[in-house]
Each structure stands twice: as C-alpha cells, then as structure tokens.
N, C-alpha and C positions, 0 to 999 in steps of 0.2 A: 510852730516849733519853738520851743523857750533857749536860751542860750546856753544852758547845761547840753540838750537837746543836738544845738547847734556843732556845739564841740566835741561830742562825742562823734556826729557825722562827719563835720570832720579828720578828727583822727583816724577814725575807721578808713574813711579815703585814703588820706597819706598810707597808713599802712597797707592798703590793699595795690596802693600806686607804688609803691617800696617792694612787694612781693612779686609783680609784674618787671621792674627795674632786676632784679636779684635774679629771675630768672632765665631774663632777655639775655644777662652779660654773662651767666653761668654758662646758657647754651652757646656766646661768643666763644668765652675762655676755654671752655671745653676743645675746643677745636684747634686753640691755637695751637700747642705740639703735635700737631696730629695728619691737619687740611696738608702737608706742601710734603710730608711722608707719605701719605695718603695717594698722594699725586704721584710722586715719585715711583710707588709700586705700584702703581697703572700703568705706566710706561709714558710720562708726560716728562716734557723738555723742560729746561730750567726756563726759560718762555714762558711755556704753558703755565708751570707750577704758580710763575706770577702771578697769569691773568684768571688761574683760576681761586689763588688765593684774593688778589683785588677786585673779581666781579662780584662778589658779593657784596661790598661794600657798593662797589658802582651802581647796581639796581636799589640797593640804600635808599645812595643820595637820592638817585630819581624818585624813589615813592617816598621818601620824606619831603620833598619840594610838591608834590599834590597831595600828601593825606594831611599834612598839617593844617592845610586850608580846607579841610574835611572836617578836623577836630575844632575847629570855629566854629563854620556852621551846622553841622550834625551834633553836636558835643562829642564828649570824649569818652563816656564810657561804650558804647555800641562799635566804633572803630576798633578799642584794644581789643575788646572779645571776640571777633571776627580775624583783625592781624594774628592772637595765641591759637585760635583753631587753624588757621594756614599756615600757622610755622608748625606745629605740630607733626601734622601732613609732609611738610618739606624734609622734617628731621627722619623721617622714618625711611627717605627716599637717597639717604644717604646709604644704606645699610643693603641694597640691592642695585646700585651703579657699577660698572664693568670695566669701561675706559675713562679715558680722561674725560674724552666729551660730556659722557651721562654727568661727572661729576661736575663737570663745566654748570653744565643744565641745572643743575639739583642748584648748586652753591646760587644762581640769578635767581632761581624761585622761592630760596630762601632769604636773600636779602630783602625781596622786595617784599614777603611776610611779613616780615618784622620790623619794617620803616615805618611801621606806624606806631611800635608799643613803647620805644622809650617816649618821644616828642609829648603821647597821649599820658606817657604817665609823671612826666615832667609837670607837663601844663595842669596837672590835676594836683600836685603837689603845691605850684605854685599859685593857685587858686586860694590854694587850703592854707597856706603858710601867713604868719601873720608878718607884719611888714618890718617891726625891728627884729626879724629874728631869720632873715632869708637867707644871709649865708649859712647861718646854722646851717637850719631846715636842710637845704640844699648839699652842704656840706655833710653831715648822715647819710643824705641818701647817696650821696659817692663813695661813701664809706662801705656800702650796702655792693658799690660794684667791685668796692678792693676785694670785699667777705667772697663775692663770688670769683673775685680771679685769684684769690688764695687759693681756692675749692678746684677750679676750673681746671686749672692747665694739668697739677700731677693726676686729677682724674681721671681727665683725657688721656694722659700718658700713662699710668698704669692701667684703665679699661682697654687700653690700645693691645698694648703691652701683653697682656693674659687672655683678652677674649676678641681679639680681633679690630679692626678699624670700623665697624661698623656698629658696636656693640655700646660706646661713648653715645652716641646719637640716637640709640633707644631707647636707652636711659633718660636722655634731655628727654624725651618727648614724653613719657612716665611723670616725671616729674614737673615738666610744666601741663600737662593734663589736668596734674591736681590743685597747682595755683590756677589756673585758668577757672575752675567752679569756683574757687575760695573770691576770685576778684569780682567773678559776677555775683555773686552773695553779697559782697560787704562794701563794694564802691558805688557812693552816689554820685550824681550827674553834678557839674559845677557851673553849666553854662544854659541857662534856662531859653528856651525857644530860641536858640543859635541863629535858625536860620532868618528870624526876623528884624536880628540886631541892626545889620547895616542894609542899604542900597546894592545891587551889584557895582554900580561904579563907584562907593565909597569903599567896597573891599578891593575893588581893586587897586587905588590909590594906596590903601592900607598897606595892602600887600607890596607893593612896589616901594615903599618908604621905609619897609623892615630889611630890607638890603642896604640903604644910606646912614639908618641914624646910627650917629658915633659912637655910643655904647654899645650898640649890638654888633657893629663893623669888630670892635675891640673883640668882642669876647668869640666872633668867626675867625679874626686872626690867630687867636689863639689857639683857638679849638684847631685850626688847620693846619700851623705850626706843630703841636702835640701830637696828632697823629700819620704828620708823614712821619713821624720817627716811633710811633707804634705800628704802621704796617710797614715798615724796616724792620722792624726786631721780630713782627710775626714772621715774615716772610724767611727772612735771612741767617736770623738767630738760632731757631732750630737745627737748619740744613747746615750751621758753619760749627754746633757742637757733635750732633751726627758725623761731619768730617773728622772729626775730632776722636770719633769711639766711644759719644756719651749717648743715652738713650734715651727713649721720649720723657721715660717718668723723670730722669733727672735733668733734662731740658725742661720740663715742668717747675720743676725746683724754682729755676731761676728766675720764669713767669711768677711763681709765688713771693720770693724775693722781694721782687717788685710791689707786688699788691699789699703784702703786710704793712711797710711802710707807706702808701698809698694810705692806707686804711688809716693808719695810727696818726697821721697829718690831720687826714678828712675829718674822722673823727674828734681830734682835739684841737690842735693848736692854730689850724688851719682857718677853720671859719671864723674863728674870734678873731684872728686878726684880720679879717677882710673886712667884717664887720664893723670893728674897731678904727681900724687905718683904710679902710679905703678900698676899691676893689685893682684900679690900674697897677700899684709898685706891685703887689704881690703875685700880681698876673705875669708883669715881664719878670720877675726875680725868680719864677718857676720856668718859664723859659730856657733862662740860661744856666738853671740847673738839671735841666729836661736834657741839654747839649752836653752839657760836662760830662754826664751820665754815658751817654753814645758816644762821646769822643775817650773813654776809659775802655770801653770795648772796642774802640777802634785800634787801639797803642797795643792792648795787653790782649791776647786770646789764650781761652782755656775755659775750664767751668767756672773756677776761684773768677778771674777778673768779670765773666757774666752777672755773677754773683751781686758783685761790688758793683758795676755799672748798672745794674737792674735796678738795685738800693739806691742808688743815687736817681736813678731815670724815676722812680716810684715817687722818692721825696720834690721833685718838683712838679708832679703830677696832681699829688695830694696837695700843693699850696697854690697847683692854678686852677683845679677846677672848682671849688667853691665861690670863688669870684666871679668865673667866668659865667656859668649859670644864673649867680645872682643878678647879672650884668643883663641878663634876658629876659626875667622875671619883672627887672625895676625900670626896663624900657620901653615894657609894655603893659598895656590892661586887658584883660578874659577877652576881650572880641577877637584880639590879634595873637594872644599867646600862645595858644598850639600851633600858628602858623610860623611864628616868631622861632620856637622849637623845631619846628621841621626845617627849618632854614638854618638853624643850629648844627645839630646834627646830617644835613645834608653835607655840609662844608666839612663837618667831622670824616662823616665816610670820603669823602672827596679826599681826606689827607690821606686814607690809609688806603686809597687805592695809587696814589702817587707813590707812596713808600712803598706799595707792594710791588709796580709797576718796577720801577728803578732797583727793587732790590731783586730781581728776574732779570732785567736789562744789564746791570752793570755786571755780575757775575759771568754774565754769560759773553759778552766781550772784554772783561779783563781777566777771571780765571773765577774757580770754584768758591776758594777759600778769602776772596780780596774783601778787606774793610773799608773800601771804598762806600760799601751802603750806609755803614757808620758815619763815618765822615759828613757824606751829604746828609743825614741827618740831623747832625750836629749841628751843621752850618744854617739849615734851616731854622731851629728853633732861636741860635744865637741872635740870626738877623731881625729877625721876629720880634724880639723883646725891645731894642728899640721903637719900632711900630706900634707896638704899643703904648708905649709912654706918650707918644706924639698925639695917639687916637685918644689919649685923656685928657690931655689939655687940649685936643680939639670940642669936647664931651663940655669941660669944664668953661671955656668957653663959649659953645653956644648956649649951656644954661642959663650963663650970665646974663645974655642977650635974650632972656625968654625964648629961646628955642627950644623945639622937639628933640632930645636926643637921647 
C-alpha cells in the first residue's frame, strides 16, 4: 500500500469511527428527555427512576472494563460491529416494556451493548490521527457528539411527544442499522495480529499500570468529575422543568443548549488551545466552568436560568474534552489503547451513574423540586479542577525523571 494509499485508509477509518461515535451518543441523547418520564409513566418511584436511569451507564462501566482489553487483543473492528447489532436489538426492546422492571432490564442490556462502540471507536481514531494534530482530531470528533446531542434530546422530546415513548428508540435503531453496514464497508483494522502483541503476563501488567499513570489518572478525574454533573442534569433536570409545566420537547431545548456550545468550543477554539498550551490548565479551567454552570441552575429555576446554565455547563465541556482524550491517546501506544479507553469511559459511566444515583436519592429525602442535585454537582466538578492541576505536575514531573506517565 503507497502513502496516498495509506491516507486515504486512514481517513476512511476516522470517518467510519466518527459515524459509529455520532450514533452511539445520538441513541444516548435521544433518551435523555424522555428515560426518567418514561419511568415515571410506568409507575416507578423517584428511587427507581434513579437506578433505572443510572443502570445503564452502570453495565457501561462493567463492559467497558473487559471489552477494551478485547479491542487490544482482538482488534477493533469485529468488536464495534457485533456491540451496533446488540444495541440495535436492545433499542427495539424499549418500545415493548410494561413496568418499570422490563424497563430496568432493557436499560442494563443496552448499556452493556454499547460499552464497546465508543472506547473501539476512540482507539481507532487515535490510531489513525497523526501526532501533532490529536487534540484536533480528537476535538471534532467531540464536536461530532455536541451535532448529536443538539439532534438528540428535542428529537427525543418531540418523537415522545406526538408518537409515543417508544417510538424515539425505533427510530435510533433504523438509523444505526444503516451506519452499522456503512462502518463495516469502510473501517480498516488498526491493530495487526492483536492477539500476538504481548505475553499474557505483559498485558496484564499493562493493564494494571493504565489505572496509575498520571496523565491518564488526570484525564479519569475529569472524565468523572464531568459526568456526575451530566447524570445530575439527565436525571434531575427533566423531572425539575416537568414540575415546572415545561414538556419534554422543550426540556430538550435546553439539552441542545448545551450541545451547540459544546460543539462550537469542540470544534474551534478548544483544540488549539490544548494543542497549543498544554492539555492540564484547560482541563481544570473547564471544570470550574462545568460548576458555575450547575451552581446557576441551582440559584435560578425556570427554563430561561436552564437555558443559561446548560450554556455555560456546554462551554466547559467543549474546553475539557479535547484534552482529556488527548491525555489518553499520548499516554499510550496501539497494544494498550482500547483498553486505555475502556478505562476512560468506564470511569465516565461511573460518574453518570453517581449523578444519577444522588439525583433519585436526594429528591426523594429532601422534596421533589430541591437543587440540592445541583449543588452537589457543582461541588464536585469545582473540587476536581484542583486535582488536576496537582496530577500535572505530578505528569510533568515524572517525565522529567524518565518516567512512564
């Protein structure tokens, strides 16, 4: 293969690992106005509505902690095409649930579908991406999940809306059916005879040193910081405009909100400057823009202040995940990188099922309407952003010392 050759297979990848990304967070977004109403009109307790909004993310994390060490040694294309046809399957199984249980049931067999397709389409990207240009690269393709949670939530909310709560998730499954042939047509394999790379006891060592070193610690605290205060807003944010007299589509609204600005960072201004300046400051300075955003919805309720705190919670989102990603890609090389990613997004789900958890618990022993899930949100991300600072000059320190990090 000639390097004309080369590049083309490559971009063809990225794009086919961009089109799996755009559809994985489409089928999220989609749900979020929609899973904790959903619940609610089965007859499930503000309890349940939690654990059925955070199990999904919970069987996530679990099969993102063993498929990533799949997409090592298996490579990465036969995992994604196999996770799209079981989410597929899951999605159709929302549209024929009764109680809250079945819906329980459906939401764990669908998390655990799809623990494999961002990590596999991450590490395929990050393969293909050249090496001065990964926040970019990286930065797009988050820009790729703003497009779909612009798209997502008022879809959700108006398909809810006019044709029913089961009628959103037929949809999803229509439409990743058709990416699902487009990915296996056009993605090549990045990881050649996977399973002959290492020793068993060299991967397991591998594996156990991608939980310690300091750049990928940084870019998990982040990632876990960010999303206890995204399954806070899934969970909470709905049900507190709903009290309110607003309806799913324009509970959507304010998911979109959020994503525009997301998008417009991701997209621009975001990756250059991580690129440029570094990936730690921009990491915690999104942080404690991630807080301010939650702590605005915590003061002010209504749609207007949702609005306004969505936009702000977006603009720190779109300046930390481009770093954060890159922080994964440059901490590792192709033997360890899908499993690097499945440890990434493990700790991702792990936050949104903390946020989900608390934002069930705390309403339910202090009252309906309390901004208490806010808050604690806040609080988290704020504390966060120090920690990070400190995990880069731990980073930047063992460099110095020729260490792994």
């Amino acid at each position: 293969m000639n390097m004309t050759d080369s590049r083309r297979g490559a971009s063809g990848t990225i794009l086919a690992a961009r089109l799996v990304i755009f559809v994985t967070f489409l089928d999220l977004f989609i749900q979020f106005p929609i899973v904790a109403p959903y619940a609610r009109r089965l007859g499930a307790s503000s309890e349940m509505i939690g654990l059925i909004v955070g199990v999904y993310s919970a069987t996530n994390l679990i099969g993102n902690l063993g498929t990533g060490v799949f997409l090592d040694r298996w490579g990465r294309r036969l995992p994604v095409v196999v996770g799209l046809v079981a989410t597929i399957a899951s999605l159709v199984g929302y549209a024929v649930v009764s109680t809250p249980e079945h819906l329980l049931i459906v939401r764990a067999i669908h998390g655990l579908a799809t623990s494999v397709l961002t990590p596999g389409a991450f590490a395929l990207i990050g393969d293909s991406a050249a090496v001065n240009r990964r926040a970019r690269v990286m930065g797009v393709s988050g820009a790729i999940i703003a497009i779909a949670a612009t798209i997502g939530p008022p879809f959700g909310g108006i398909a809810s809306d006019r044709l029913g709560f089961g009628a959103p998730f037929l949809i999803g499954a229509a439409i990743m059916t058709i990416i699902t042939i487009a990915f296996a047509i056009v993605a090549r394999e990045t990881v050649a005879k996977p399973a002959e790379l290492q020793s068993p006891g060299d991967r397991t060592a591998g594996w156990l040193s991608l939980w310690t070193r300091p750049r990928l610690v940084t870019a998990y605290v982040g990632a876990t910081a960010l999303t206890i205060g995204l399954g806070t807003l899934v969970t909470h944010l709905p049900l507190a405009l709903r009290a309110a007299g607003e309806s799913a589509s324009r509970t959507g609204v304010a998911f979109t909100v959020y994503a525009v600005v997301a998008m417009v960072m991701m997209a621009g201004p975001a990756n250059r400057i991580s690129d440029a300046r570094g990936r730690h400051g921009p990491l915690a300075v999104g942080l404690v823009i991630i807080g301010l955003g939650m702590i605005v919805m915590a003061l002010v309720s209504g749609l207007g202040a949702a609005f306004v705190g969505m936009g702000i919670f977006g603009f720190g989102f779109g300046l930390l995940f481009p770093p954060a990603t890159a922080l994964v890609v440059e901490a590792t090389d192709r033997r360890e990188r899908g499993a690097a990613f499945g440890i990434f997004y493990a700790v991702y789900s792990l936050g949104v099922v903390v946020g989900s958890l608390l934002s069930g618990i705390l309403p339910g022993m202090i009252g309906e309407t309390t901004p208490a899930p806010f808050v604690a949100g806040a609080a988290v991300a704020i504390i966060a952003a120090p920690i990070v600072l400190l995990l880069g000059r731990r980073a930047a320190h063992a460099a110095e010392a020729g260490l792994t990090s």
